[in-house]
VEXTINU-442456 format. One record per residue (C-alpha): x, y, z; residue number from 1. Coordinates in steps of 0.05 Angstrom, whole numbers, plus 5000, padded with zeros to 4 digits. Each point is the difference from the previous one (the first is absolute). Example, Ala and Ser with C-alpha at 12.3 -4.5 7.8 and 13.67 -1.06 7.14 Angstrom:
<sites>
  east  north    up  pos
  5246   4910  5156    1
  5027   5069  4987    2
</sites>
This chain:
<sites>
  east  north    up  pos
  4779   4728  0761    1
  4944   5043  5018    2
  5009   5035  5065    3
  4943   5047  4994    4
  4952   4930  4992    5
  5028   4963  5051    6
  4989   5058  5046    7
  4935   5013  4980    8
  4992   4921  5018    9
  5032   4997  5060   10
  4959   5059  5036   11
  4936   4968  4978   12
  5021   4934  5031   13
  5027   5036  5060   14
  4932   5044  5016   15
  4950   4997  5040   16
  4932   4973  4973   17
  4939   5038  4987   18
  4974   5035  5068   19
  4935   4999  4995   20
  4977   5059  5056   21
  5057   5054  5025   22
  4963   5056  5042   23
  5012   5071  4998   24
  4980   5043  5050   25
  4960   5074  4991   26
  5061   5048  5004   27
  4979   5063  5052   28
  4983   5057  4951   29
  5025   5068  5032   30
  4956   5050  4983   31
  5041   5065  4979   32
  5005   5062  5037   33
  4971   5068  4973   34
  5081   5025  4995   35
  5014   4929  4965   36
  4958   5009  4947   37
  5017   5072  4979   38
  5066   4982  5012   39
  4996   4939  4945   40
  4958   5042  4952   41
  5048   5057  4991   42
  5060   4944  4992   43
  4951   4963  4948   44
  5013   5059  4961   45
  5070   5002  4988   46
  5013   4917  5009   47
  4938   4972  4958   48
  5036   5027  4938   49
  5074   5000  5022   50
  4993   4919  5021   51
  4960   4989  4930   52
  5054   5028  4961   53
  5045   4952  5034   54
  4969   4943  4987   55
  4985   5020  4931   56
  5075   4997  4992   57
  5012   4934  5033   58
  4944   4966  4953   59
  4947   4985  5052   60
  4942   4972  4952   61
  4932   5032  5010   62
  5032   5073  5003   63
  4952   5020  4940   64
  4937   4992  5049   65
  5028   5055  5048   66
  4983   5053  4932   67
  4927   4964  4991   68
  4995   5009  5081   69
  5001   5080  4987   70
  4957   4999  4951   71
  4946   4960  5028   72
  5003   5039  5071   73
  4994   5073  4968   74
  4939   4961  4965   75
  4981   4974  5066   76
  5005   5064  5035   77
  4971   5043  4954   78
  4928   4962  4983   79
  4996   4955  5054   80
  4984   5054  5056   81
  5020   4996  5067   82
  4989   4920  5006   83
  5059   4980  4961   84
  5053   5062  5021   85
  5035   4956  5042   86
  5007   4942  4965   87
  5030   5051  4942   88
  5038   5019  5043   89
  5033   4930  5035   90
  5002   4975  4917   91
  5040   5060  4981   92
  5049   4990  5059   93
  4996   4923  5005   94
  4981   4961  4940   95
  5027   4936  5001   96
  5014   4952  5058   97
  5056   4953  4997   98
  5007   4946  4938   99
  4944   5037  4974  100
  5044   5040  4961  101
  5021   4942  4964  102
  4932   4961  4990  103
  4966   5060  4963  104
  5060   5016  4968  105
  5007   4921  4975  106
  4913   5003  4993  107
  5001   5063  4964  108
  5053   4976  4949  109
  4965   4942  4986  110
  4936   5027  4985  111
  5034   5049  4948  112
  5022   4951  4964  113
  4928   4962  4989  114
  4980   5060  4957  115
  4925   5015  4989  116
  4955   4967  5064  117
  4928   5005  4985  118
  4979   4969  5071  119
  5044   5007  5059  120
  4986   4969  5082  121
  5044   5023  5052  122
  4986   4954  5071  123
  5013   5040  5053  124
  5069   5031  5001  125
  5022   5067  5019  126
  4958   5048  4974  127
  5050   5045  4978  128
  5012   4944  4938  129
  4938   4984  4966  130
  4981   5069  5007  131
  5059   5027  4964  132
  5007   4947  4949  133
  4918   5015  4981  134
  5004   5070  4997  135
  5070   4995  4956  136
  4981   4944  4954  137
  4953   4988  4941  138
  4967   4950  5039  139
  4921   5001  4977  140
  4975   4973  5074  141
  5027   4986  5052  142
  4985   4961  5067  143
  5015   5016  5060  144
  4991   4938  5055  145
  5007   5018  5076  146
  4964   4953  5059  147
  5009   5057  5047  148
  4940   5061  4996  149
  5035   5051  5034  150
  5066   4993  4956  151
  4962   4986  4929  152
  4953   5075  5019  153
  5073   5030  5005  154
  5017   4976  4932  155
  4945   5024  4973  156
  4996   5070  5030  157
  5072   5002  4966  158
  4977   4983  4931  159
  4953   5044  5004  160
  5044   5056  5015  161
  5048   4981  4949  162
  4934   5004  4952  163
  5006   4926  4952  164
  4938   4963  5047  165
  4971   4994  4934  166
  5044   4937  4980  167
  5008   4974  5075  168
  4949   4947  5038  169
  5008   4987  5067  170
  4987   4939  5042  171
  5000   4982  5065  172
  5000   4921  4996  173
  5061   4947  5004  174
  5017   4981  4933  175
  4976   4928  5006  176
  4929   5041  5010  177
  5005   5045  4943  178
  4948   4993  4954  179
  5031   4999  4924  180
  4995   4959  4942  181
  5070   4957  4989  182
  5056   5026  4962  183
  4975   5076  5006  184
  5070   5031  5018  185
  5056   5010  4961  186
  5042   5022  5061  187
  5004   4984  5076  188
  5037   5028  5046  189
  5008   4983  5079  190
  5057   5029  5031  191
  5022   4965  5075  192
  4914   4978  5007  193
  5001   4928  5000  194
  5049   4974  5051  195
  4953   5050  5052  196
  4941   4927  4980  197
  5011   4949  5040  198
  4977   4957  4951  199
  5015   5039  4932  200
  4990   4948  4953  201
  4919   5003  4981  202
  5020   5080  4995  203
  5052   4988  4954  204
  4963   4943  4959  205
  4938   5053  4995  206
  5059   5054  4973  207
  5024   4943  4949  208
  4924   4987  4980  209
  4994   5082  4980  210
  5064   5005  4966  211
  4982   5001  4915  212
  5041   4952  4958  213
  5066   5029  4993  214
  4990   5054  5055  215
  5054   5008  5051  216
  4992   4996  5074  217
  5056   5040  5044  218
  5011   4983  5080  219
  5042   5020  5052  220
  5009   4951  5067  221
  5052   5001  5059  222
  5051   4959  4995  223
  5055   4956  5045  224
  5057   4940  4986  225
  4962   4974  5060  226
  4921   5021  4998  227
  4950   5015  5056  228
  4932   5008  5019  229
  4988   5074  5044  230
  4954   5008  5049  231
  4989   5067  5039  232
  4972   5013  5066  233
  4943   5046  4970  234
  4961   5008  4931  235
  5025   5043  4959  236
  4950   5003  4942  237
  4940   4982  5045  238
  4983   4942  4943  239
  5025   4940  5041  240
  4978   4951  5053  241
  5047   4991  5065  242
  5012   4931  5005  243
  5000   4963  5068  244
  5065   5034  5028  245
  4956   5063  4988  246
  5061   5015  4937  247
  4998   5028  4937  248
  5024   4970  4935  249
  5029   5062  4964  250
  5047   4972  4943  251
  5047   4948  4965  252
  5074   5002  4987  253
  5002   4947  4945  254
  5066   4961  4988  255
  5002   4958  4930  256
  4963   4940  5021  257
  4936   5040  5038  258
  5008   5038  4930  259
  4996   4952  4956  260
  4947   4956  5042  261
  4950   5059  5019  262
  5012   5045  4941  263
  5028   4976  4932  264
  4955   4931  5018  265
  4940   5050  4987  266
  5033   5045  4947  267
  5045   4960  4956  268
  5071   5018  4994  269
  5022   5075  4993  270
  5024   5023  4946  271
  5047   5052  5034  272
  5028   4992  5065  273
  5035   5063  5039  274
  5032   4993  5081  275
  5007   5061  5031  276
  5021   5006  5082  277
  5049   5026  5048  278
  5073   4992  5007  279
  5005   4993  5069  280
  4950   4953  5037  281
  4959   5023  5047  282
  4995   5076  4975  283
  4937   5002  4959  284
  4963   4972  5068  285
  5041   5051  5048  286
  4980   5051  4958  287
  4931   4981  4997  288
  4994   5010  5070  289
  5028   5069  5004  290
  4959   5022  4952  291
  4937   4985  5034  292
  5016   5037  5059  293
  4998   5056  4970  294
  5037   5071  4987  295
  5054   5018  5006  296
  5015   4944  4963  297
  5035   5035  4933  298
  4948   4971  4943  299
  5031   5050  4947  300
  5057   4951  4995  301
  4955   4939  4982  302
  5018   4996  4931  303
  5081   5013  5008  304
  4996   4947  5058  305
  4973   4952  4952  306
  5053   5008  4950  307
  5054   4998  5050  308
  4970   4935  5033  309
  4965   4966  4947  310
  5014   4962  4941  311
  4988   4944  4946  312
  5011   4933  5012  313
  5004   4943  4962  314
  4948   4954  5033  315
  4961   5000  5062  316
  5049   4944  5029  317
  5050   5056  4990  318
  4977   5044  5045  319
  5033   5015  5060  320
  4935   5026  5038  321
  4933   5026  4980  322
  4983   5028  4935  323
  4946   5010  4944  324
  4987   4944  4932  325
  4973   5038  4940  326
  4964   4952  4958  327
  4972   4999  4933  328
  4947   4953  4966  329
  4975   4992  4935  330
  4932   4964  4981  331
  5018   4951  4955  332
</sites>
């Protein structure tokens, strides 16, 4: 008998169905007192590298990107002038938020194993990726996609200072807008983009249409046993619409069927499938929130937190709360 099935089973049948619109509330951000912030810097100094070390030991994935995070601040720092000091300065202390430690970790080993990439699209995720992977790689060009002006200058002010904008275009278009011939790239990457669309499947058709024959196409979404639409009380991208409860549509939590009707309809089946998420439900969302009001939360333990509270899971009905799916596709 199968006990791990039938429980599997069972907590499908038993759970809730789809919700299709869950609202979430702006959290008050407390803005941080003069003795706060000196306070939190000097500790930065002594728990940024003590907390690393620690989760270094405990095997939190995505510790590697705390090394590239030095190098590309000092870069940052030193050629991009007085613009980009602080943000040196917040990547050096504060790198990685959250399950990002595992999606460029699970991204990043991916794309190493794919070898030589002539042509390579990243749509829209954290800049601190695509960046890193283009100025590391062989990668002959490589396209960086980003709907939002502000955040696509910022990406380019950092290639700049790192000193590759020679291989890099940027673009400032959805991807169902970009203009390229099909089959152009032999590498995509959109790390936790497309649940943000509320309807992502002409986006992800357009990414299928650019992928080359035999290229490889690597997405992160949010994940749930039970999924969920999320609507905020304010825009925080400035791309969307409100709709007529003056609401926000900010992302997706897919379970297995929203997955399988809104994304692998569009993409075909995966050809490698990784669950990542919390232990205990309820904390990735808790700690959300204290996060976003601010310091003193203690962001130098981000990436020991995540080791301590995260982990792999068989499948997304698995899951006991919220988590990431790492996905993998192959054209053809």
């Amino acid at each position: 008998m199968n006990t791990n099935r039938e429980a599997s089973t069972w907590k499908r049948e038993q759970a809730p169905r789809y919700v299709p619109r869950r609202l979430i509330r702006r959290v008050e951000f407390r803005p941080p007192t003069p003795f706060t912030m000196a306070t939190h810097a000097l500790a930065s100094v002594v728990m940024v590298p003590a907390y690393a070390a620690a989760a270094t030991a405990i095997g939190t994935p995505g510790m590697r990107f705390h090394r590239e995070a030095l190098s590309v601040s000092l870069r940052l720092a030193m050629n991009g002038g007085s613009k980009l000091i602080r943000q040196a300065g917040r990547l050096a202390l504060y790198p990685l938020d959250s399950t990002r430690y595992f999606e460029f970790d699970w991204v990043w080993s991916a794309l190493m194993r794919l070898g030589h990439v002539r042509a390579y699209l990243d749509v829209s995720s954290p800049r601190f990726f695509p960046v890193s992977y283009a100025r590391r790689s062989d990668v002959e060009r490589a396209v960086l996609l980003n709907p939002d002006a502000t955040d696509l200058a910022t990406t380019e002010e950092w290639v700049a200072a790192l000193s590759f904008s020679a291989k890099c275009r940027f673009r400032r278009q959805r991807v169902e807008d970009l203009d390229a011939r099909d089959g152009l790239f032999d590498a995509i990457t959109s790390i936790s983009v497309f649940e943000h669309i509320v309807d992502e499947r002409p986006a992800l058709a357009a990414l299928r249409r650019l992928l080359a024959p035999g290229g490889t196409a690597l997405l992160t979404l949010p994940c749930a046993a039970t999924g969920y639409d999320q609507y905020r009380d304010y825009d925080e991208y400035g791309l969307a619409a409100p709709d007529s409860e003056g609401r926000y549509f900010f992302q997706r939590f897919y379970d297995t069927a929203s997955l399988r009707q809104r994304v692998l309809s569009v993409m075909g089946e995966p050809s490698r499938v990784v669950v990542y998420g919390e232990r205990e439900p309820g904390f990735f969302g808790r700690n959300a929130e204290a996060k976003m009001r601010g310091l003193p939360y203690p962001f130098w333990r981000e990436g020991y937190m995540m080791g301590r509270n995260f982990q792999i899971y068989p499948s997304i009905d698995d899951l006991p709360g919220e988590g990431v799916v790492a996905l993998e596709f192959i054209n053809g």
